[in-house]
TORMAR-51187 format. One line per 8 residues: their letters; for each residue z, x, y of N, C-alpha, C, O. Coordinates in steps of 0.05 Angstrom, whole numbers. Layout:
a) Z:X:Y:Z:X:Y:Z:X:Y:Z:X:Y | ...
This chain:
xxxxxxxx) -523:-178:-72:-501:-159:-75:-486:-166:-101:-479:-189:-106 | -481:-142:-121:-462:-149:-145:-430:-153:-131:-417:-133:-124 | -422:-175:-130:-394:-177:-127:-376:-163:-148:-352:-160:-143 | -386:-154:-172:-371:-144:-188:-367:-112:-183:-348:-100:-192 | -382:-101:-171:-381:-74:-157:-383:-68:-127:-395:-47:-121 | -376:-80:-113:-367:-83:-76:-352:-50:-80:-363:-30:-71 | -329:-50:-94:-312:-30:-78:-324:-7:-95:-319:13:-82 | -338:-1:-116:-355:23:-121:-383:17:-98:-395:38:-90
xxxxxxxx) -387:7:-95:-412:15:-74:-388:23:-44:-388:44:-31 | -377:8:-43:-364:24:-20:-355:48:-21:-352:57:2 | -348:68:-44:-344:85:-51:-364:106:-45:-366:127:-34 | -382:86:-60:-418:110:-62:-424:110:-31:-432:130:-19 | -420:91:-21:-437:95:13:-412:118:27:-423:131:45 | -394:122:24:-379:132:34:-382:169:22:-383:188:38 | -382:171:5:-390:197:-14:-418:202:-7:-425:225:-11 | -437:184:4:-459:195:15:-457:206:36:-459:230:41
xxxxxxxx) -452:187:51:-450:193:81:-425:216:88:-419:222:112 | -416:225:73:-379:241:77:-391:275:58:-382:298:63 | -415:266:34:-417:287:16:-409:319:24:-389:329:14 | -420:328:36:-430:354:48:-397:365:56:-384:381:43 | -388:348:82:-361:363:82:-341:350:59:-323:366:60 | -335:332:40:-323:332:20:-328:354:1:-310:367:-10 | -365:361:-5:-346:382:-18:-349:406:-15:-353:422:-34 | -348:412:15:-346:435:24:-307:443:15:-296:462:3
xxxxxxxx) -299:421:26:-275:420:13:-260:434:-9:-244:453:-12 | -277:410:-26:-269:426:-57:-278:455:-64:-262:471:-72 | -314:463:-58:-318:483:-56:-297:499:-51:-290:514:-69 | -283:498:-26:-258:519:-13:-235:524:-22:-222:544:-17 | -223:501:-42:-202:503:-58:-212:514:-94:-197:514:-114 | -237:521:-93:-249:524:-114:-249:560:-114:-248:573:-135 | -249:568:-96:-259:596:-84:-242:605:-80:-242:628:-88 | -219:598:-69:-188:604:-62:-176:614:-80:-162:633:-71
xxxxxxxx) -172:609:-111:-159:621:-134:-133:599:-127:-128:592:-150 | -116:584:-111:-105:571:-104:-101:548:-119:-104:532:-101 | -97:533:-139:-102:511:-143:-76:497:-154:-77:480:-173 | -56:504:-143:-27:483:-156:-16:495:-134:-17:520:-130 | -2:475:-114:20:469:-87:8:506:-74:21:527:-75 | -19:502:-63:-26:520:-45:-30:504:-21:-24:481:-16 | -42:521:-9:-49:521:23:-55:493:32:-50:486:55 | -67:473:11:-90:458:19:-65:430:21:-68:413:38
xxxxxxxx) -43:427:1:-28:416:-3:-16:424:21:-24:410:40 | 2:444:28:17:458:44:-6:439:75:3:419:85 | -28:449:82:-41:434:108:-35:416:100:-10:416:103 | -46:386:85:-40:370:88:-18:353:89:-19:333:103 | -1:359:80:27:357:89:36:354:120:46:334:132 | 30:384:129:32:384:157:17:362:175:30:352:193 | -8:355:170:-27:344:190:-20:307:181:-28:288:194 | -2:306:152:5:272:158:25:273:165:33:251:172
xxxxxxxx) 39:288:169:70:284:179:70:282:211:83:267:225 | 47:307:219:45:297:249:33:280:255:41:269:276 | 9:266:242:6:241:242:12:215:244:-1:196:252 | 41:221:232:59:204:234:84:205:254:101:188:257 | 81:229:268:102:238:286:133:234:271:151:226:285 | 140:241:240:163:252:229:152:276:224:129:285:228 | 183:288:211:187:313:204:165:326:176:148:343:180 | 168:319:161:165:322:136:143:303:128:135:283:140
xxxxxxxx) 132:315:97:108:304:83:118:321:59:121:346:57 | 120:299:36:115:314:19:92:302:-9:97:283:-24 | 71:317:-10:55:302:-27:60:295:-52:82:306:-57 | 53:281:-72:57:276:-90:34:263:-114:13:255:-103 | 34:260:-143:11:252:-166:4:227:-148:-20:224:-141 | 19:213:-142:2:177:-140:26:171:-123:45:184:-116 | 16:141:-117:39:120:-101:49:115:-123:31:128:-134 | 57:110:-135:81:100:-154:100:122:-143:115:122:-124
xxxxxxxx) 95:146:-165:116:169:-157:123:178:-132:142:195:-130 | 108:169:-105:123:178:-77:142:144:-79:151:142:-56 | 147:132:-86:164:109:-91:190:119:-108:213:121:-100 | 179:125:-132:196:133:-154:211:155:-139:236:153:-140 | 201:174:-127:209:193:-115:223:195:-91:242:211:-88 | 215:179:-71:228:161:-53:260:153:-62:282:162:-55 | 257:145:-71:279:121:-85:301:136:-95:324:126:-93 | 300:161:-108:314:186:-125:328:193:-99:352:190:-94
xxxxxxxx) 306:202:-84:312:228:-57:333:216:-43:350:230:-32 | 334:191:-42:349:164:-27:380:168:-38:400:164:-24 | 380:175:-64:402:170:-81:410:151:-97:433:148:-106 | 384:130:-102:388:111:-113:380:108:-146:361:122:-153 | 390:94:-161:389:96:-184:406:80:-202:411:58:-193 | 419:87:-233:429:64:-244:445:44:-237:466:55:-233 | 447:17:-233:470:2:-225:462:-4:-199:475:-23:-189 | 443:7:-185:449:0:-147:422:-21:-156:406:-21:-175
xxxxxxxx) 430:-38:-129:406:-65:-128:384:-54:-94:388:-42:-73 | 359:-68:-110:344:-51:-80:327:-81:-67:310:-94:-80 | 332:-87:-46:316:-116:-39:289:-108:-25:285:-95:-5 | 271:-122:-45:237:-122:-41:226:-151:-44:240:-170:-37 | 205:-154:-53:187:-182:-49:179:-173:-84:180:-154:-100 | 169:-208:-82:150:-209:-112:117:-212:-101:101:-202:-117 | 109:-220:-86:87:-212:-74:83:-193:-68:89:-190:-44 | 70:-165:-83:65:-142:-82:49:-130:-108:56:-136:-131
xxxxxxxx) 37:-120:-104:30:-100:-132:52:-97:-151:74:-98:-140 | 53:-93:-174:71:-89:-196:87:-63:-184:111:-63:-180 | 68:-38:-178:82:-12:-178:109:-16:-157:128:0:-153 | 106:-35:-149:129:-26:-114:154:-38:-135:175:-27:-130 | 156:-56:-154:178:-56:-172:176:-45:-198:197:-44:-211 | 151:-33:-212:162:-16:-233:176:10:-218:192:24:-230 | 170:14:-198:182:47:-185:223:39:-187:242:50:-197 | 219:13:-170:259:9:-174:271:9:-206:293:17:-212
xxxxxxxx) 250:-4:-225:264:-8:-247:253:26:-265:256:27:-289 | 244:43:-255:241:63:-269:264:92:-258:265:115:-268 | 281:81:-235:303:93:-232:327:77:-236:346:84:-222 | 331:58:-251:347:52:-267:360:27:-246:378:12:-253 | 347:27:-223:361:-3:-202:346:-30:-204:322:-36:-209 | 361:-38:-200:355:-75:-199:335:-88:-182:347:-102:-167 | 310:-89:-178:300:-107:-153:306:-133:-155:300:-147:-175 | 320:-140:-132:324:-164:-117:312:-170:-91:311:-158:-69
xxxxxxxx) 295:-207:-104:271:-207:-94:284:-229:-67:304:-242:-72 | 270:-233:-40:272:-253:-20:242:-256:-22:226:-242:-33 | 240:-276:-9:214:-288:-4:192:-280:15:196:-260:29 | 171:-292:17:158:-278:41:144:-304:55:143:-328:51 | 131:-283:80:123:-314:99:102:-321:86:87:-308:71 | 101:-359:100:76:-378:93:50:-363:105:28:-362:93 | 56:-353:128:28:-346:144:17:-320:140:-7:-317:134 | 39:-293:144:34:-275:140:32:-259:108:18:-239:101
xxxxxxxx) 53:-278:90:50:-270:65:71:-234:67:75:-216:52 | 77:-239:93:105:-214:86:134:-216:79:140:-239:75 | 150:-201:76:178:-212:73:188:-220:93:181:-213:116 | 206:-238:85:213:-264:107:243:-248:106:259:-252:89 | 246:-228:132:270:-218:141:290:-232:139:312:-223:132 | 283:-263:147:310:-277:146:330:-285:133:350:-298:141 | 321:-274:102:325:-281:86:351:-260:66:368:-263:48 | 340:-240:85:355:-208:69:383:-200:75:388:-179:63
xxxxxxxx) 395:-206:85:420:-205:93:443:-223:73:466:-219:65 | 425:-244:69:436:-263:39:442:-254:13:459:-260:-4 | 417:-231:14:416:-227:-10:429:-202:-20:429:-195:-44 | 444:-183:10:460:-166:5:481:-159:-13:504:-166:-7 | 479:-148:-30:511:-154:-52:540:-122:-55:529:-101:-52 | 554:-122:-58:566:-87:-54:551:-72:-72:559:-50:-81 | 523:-85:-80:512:-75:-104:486:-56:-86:475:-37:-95 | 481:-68:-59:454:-69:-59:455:-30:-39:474:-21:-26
xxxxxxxx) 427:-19:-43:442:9:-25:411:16:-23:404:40:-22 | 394:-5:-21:366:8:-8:344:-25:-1:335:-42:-15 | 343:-21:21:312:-44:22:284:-25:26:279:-3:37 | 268:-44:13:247:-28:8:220:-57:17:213:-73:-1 | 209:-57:45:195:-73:54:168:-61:36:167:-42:20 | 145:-79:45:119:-75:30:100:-86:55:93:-110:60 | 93:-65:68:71:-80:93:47:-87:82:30:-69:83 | 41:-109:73:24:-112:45:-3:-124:62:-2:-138:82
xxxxxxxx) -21:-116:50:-51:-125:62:-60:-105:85:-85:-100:86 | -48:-95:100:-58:-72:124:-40:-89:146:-50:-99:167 | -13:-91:138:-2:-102:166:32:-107:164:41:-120:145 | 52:-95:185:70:-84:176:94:-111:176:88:-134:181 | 122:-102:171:138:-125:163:154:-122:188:155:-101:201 | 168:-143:196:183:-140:225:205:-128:219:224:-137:205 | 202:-96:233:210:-76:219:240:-70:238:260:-57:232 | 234:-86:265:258:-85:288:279:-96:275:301:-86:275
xxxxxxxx) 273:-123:261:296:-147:253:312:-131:231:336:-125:233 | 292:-125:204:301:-101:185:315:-78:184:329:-71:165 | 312:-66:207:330:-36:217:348:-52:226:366:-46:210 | 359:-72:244:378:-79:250:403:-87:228:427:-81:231 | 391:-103:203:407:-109:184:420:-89:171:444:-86:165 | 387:-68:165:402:-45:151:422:-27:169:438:-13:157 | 422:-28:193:440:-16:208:464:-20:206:483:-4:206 | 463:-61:202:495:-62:194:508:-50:173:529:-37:172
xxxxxxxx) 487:-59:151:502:-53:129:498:-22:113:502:-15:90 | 490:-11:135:490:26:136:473:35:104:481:51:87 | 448:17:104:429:18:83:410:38:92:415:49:113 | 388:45:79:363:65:77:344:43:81:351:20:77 | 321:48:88:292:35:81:274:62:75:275:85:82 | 258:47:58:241:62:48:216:48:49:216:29:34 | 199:51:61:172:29:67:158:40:52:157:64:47 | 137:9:37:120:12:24:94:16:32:84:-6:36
xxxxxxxx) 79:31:36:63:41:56:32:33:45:14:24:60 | 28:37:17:7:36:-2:-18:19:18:-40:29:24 | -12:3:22:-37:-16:38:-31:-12:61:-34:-36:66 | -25:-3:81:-20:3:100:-24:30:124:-15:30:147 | -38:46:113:-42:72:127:-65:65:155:-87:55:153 | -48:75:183:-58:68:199:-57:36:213:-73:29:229 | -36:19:204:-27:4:216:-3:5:227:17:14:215 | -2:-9:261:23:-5:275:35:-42:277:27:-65:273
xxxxxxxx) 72:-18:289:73:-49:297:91:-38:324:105:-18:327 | 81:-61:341:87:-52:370:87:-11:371:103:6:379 | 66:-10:363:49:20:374:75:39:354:80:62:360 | 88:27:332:91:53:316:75:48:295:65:27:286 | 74:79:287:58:70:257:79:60:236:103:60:239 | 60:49:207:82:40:188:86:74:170:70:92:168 | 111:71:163:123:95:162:133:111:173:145:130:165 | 127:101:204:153:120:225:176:104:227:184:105:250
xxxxxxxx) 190:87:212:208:76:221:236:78:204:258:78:215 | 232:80:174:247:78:159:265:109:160:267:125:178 | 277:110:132:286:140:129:265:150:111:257:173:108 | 256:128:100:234:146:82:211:128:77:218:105:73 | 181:132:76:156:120:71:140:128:46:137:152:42 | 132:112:32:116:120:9:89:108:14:85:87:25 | 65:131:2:43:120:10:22:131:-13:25:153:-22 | -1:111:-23:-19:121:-47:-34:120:-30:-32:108:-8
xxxxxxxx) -64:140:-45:-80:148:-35:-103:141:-58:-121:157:-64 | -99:120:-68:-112:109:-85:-149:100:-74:-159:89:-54 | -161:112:-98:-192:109:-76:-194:89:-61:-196:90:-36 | -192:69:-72:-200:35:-52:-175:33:-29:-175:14:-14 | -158:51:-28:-141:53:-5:-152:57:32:-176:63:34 | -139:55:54:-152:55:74:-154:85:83:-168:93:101 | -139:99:69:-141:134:70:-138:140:39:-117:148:27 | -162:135:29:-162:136:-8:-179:169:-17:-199:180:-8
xxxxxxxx) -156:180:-40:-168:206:-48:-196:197:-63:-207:176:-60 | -206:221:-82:-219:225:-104:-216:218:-131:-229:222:-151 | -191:204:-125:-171:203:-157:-139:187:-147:-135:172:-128 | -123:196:-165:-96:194:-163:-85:214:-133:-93:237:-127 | -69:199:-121:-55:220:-108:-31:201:-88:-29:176:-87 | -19:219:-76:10:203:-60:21:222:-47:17:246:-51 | 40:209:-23:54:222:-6:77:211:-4:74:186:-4 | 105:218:-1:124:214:16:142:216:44:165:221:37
xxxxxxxx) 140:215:60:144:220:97:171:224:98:184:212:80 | 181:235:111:208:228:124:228:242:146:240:262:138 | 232:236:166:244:256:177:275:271:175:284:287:191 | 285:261:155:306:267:148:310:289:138:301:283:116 | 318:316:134:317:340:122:327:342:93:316:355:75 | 346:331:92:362:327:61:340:318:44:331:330:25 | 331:290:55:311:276:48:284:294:26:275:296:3 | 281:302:44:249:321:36:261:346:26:244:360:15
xxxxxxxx) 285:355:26:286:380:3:287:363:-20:272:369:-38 | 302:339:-22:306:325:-44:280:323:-64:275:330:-87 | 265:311:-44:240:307:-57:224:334:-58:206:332:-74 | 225:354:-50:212:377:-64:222:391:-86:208:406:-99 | 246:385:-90:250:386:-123:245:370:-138:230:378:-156 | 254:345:-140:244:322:-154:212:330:-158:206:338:-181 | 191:329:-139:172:330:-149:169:355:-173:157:351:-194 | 179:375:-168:174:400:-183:196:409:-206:207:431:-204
xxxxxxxx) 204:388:-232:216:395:-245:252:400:-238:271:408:-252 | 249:391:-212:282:398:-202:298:426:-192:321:433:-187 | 273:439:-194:270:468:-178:277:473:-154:270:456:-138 | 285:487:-147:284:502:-113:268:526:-117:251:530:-100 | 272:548:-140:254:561:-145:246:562:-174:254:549:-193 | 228:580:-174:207:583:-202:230:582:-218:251:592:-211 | 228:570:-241:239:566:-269:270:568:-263:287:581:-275 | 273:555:-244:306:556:-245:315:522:-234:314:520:-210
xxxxxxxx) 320:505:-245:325:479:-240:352:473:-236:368:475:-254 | 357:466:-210:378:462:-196:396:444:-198:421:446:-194 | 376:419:-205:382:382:-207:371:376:-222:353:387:-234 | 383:353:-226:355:334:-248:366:302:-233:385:298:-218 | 344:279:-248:325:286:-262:304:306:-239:309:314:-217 | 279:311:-254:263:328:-239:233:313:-261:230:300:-282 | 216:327:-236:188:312:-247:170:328:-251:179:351:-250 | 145:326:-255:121:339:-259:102:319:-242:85:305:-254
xxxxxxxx) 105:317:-212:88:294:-198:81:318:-165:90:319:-142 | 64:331:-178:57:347:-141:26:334:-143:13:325:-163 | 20:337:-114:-3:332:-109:-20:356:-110:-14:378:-101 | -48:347:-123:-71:368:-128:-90:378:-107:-105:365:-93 | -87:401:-108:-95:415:-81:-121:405:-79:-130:408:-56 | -138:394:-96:-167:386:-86:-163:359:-76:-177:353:-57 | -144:339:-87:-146:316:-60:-134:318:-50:-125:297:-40 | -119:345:-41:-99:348:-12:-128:361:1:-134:350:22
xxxxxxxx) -146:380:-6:-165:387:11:-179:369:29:-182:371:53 | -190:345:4:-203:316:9:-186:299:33:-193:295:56 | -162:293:20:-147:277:40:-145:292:74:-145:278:94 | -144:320:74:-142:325:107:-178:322:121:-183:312:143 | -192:329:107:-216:323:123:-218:293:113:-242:292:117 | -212:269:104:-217:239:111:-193:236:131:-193:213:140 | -174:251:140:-149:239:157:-159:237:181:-153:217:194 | -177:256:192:-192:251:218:-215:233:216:-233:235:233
xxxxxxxx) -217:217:198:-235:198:198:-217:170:191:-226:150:181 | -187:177:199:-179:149:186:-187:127:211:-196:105:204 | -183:134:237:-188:111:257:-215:96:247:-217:72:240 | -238:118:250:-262:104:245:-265:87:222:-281:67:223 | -247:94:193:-237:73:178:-228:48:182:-231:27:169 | -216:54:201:-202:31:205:-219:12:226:-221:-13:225 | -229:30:248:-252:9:254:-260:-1:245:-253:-25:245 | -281:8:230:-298:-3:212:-293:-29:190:-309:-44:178
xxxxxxxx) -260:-28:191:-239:-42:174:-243:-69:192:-253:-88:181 | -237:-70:220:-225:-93:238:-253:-97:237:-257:-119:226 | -274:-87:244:-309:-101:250:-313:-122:228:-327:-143:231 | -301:-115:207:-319:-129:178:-301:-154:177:-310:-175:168 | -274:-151:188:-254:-175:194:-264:-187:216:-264:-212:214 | -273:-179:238:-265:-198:262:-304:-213:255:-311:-233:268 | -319:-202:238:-348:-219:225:-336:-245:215:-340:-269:221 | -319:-234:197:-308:-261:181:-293:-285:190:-298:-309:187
xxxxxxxx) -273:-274:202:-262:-292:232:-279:-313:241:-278:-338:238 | -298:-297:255:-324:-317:276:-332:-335:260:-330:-358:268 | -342:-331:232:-367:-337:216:-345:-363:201:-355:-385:200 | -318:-360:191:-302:-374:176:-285:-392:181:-273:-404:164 | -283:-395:214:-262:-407:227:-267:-439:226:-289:-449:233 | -249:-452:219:-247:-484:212:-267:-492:192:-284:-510:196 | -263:-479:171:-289:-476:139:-263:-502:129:-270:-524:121 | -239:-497:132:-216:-510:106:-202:-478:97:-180:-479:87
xxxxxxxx) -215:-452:99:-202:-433:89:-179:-426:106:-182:-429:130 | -153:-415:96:-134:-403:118:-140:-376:114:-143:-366:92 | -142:-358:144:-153:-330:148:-119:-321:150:-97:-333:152 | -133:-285:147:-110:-282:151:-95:-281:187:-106:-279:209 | -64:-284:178:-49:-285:208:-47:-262:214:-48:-243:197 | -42:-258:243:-35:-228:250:3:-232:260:5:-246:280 | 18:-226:254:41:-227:261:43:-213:290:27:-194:293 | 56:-218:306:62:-211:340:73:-182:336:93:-175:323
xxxxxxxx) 57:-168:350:67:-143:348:57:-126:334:58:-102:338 | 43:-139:314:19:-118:294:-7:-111:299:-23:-125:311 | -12:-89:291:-38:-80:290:-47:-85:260:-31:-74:244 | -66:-98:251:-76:-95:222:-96:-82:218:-117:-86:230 | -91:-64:199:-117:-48:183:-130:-66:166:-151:-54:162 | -132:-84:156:-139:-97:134:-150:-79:118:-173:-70:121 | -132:-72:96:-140:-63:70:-153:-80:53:-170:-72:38 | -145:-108:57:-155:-137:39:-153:-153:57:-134:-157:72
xxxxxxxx) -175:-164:57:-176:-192:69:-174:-219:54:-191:-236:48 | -151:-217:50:-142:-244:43:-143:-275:51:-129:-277:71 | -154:-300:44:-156:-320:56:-144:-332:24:-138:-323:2 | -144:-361:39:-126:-378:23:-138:-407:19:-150:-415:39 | -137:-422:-2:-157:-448:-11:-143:-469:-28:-158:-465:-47 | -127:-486:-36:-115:-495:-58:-134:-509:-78:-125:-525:-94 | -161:-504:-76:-190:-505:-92:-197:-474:-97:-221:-468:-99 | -176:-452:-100:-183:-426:-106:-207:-420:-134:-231:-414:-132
xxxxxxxx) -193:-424:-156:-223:-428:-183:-248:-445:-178:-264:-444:-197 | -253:-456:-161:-274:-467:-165:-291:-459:-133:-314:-465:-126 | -275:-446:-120:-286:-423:-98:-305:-402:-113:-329:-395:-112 | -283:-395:-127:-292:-363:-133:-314:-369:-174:-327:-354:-189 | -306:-397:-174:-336:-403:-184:-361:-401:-176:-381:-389:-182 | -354:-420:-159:-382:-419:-137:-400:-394:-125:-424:-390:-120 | -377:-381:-122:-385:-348:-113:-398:-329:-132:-414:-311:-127 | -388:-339:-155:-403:-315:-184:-422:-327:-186:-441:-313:-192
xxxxxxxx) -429:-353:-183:-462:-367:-185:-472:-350:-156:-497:-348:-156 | -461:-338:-131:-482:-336:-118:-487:-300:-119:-501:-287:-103 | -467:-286:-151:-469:-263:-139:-448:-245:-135:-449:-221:-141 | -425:-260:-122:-412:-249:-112:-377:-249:-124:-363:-268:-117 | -369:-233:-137:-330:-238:-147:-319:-229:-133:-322:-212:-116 | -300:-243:-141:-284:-248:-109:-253:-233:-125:-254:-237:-150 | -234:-220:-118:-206:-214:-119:-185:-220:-118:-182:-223:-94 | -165:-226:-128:-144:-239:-129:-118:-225:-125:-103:-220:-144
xxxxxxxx) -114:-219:-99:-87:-197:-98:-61:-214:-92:-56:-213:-68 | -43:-229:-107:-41:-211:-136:-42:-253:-152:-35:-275:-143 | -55:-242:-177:-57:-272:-178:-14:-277:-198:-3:-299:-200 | -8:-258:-204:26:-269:-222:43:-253:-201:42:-229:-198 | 59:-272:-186:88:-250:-181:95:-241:-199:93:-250:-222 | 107:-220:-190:117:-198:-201:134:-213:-224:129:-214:-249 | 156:-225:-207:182:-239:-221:164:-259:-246:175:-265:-267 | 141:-265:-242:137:-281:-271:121:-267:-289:109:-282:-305
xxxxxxxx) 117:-245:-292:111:-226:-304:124:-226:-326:148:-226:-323 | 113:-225:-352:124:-220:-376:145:-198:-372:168:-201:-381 | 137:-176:-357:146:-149:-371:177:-140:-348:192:-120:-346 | 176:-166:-336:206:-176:-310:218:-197:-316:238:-205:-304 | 203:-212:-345:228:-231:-353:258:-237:-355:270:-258:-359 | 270:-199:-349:292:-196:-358:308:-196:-334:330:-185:-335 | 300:-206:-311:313:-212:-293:320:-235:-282:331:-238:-260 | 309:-259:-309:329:-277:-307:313:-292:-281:331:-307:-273
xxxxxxxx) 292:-297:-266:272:-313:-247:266:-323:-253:247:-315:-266 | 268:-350:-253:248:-377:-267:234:-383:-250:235:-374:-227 | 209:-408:-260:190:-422:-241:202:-431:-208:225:-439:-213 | 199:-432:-188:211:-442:-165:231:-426:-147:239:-433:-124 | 241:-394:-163:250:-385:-155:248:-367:-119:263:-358:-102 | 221:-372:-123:205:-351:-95:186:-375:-93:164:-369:-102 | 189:-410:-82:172:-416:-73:150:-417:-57:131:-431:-61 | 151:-402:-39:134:-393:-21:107:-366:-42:83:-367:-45
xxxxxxxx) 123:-348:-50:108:-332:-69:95:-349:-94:77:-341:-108 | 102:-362:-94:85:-369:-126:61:-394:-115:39:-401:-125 | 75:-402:-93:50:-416:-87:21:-406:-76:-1:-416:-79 | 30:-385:-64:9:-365:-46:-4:-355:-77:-29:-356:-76 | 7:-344:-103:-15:-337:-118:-26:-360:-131:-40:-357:-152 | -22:-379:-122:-44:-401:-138:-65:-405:-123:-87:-413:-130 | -55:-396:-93:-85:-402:-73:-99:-377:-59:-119:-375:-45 | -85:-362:-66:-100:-325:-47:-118:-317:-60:-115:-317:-85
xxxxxxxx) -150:-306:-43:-159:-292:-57:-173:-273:-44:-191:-289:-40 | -180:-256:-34:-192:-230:-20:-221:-221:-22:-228:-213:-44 | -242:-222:0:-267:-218:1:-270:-189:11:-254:-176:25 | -299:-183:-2:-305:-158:-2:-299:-141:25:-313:-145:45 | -284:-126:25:-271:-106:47:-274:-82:40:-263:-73:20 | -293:-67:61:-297:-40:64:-314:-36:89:-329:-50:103 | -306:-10:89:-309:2:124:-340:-3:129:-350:-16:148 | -356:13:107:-384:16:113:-398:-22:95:-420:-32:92
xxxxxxxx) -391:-25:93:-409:-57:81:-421:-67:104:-416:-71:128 | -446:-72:83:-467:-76:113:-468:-100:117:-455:-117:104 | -486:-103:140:-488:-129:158:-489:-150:132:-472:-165:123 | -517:-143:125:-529:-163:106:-517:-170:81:-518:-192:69 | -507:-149:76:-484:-159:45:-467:-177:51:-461:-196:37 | -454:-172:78:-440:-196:93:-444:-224:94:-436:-245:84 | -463:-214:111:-470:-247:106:-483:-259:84:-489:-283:87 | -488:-249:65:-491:-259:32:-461:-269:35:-456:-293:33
xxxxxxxx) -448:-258:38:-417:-260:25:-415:-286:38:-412:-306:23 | -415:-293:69:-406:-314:87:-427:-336:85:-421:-356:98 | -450:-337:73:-465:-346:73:-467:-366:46:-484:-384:47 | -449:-362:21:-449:-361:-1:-428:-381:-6:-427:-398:-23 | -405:-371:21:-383:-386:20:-383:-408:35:-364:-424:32 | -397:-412:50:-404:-433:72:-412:-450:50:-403:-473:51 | -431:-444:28:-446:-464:15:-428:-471:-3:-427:-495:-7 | -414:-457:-15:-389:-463:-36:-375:-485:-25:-370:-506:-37
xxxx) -367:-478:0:-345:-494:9:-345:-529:21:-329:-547:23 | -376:-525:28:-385:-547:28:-395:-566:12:-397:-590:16 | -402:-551:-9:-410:-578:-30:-375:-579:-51:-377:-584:-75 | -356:-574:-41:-326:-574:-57:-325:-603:-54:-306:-616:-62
């Protein structure tokens, strides 16, 4: 198996086996004359929102902008501070610093690698007027303890959903909980388009008119802009077509997700690697399967000699990022985060990966790990 192409073959096996009704799909939005915020957009909308048992869906270009957009609809913007993690993808804090607010970071757990709730209430300031969790890897943040804080201090959440579609915690999904959910549909995602694409959830009504202007230039109607700012970020009726016929295939996704996890489990248990934890109360999708080594480079040495590259989600917090210098975070600031990217690294995860590529993978690492 090329480890350097895992998640394009996962792609290709999936576009095989999916071809016919994918693009019957497109075909249908092709034939329609329809092709900017029609029908197909309009269904899909409907069928994640009930999916999610809120009100509202509103699609959008990518996960960044249902964040960016998120975040607007919220009311947030220059001067307000929003508390997130530095363990996350870049986008979940370029979206706060591209509406003009501050992210302020707490830490996250040793085991789960989520934000460490306990922490957020500290970091409250008369500044702060949004938390924005990140259920990062396919598994959600203790979202009971969170609503409670924000309850006191009569804040918003906006969940970061991106890795997360189709995971619960104590039997809700992530994104029924907040006032508002942002979610990409990024191919290698666990409900991934054709391309770019995104959604925002919410059951709030204010909420989602908000964001149906924002997405469209700041409109309510044609060429008459009501608000600003306003955007040019709707979602494209061919991966709104795409996205409703993979929505009824997200469970089997996700099966297919926990099978390739609970292989690795069996096959990996007391190697020296730490697997991932499941926090009480969660269901995990595993989007990434993350494990942990403080011999990480010379793991994922071992692994390109057998074949196989391995991932690194995310190897720099955020906060030590050149392009976040200006927030003033030095070395030691997020101990717990900076240590986890010296040792995390993520093996090939996807629904359809077969037996045998598998065990190349576990087989490869058994030998790695033993001659360390």
């Amino acid at each position: 198996m090329s480890g350097t192409t895992h998640y394009v073959w996962g792609y290709l096996r999936e576009y095989e086996a999916e071809r016919e009704d994918l693009l019957a799909a497109v075909d249908a939005v092709f034939g329609s004359g329809q092709l900017v915020l029609g029908p197909a957009v309009a269904g899909f909308e409907e069928a994640f929102a009930a999916w999610h048992g809120v009100a509202h869906c509103v699609g959008v270009d990518n996960g960044t902008n249902a964040l960016v957009l998120g975040l607007r609809a919220l009311g947030i913007g220059a001067g307000d501070e929003v508390i997130t993690v530095s363990n996350t993808a870049a986008p979940t804090v370029v979206a706060i610093d591209a509406v003009g607010a501050t992210p302020v970071f707490v830490d996250v757990h040793e085991d789960t690698y989520l934000m460490d709730v306990d922490q957020v209430e500290a970091a409250i300031t008369p500044r702060t007027r949004a938390l924005l969790p990140v259920h990062l890897y396919g598994q959600c943040v203790d979202l009971e303890a969170l609503t409670a804080i924000a309850d006191r201090h009569g804040l918003p959440i906006l969940e970061d959903c991106a890795q997360a579609h189709g995971a619960r915690r104590n039997g809700v999904l992530a994104g029924a909980t907040g006032r508002a959910a942002a979610f990409s549909f990024y191919p290698t995602k666990v409900l991934g388009a054709y391309g770019d694409a995104g959604a925002t959830i919410t059951s709030d009504p204010q909420v989602d008119a908000n964001l149906r202007r924002l997405r469209y230039y700041g409109m309510e109607k044609v060429y008459h802009v009501v608000s600003t700012p306003g955007y040019n970020s709707r979602l494209d009726e061919v991966q709104a077509a795409i996205l409703t016929r993979k929505l009824t295939r997200l469970d089997a996704y996700v099966a297919g997700r926990r099978a390739v996890a609970a292989r690795y489990a069996e096959a990996l248990g007391g190697t020296g690697l730490v697997l991932p934890a499941l926090a009480p109360g969660n269901d995990h999708v595993y989007y990434v399967y993350v494990v942990r080594h403080p011999l990480r480079e010379k793991i994922m040495e071992g692994m390109r000699e057998h074949g196989v590259q391995l991932n690194i989600s995310y190897p720099w917090p955020v906060h030590r990022q050149r392009g976040f210098t200006h927030l003033g975070l030095g070395e030691g600031s997020l101990p717990v985060t900076e240590r986890l990217a010296e040792e995390i690294f993520s093996l090939p995860m996807y629904p359809s990966l077969p037996t045998g590529e598998q065990d190349h993978v576990i087989e490869s690492l058994l030998d790695v790990l033993d001659r360390l």
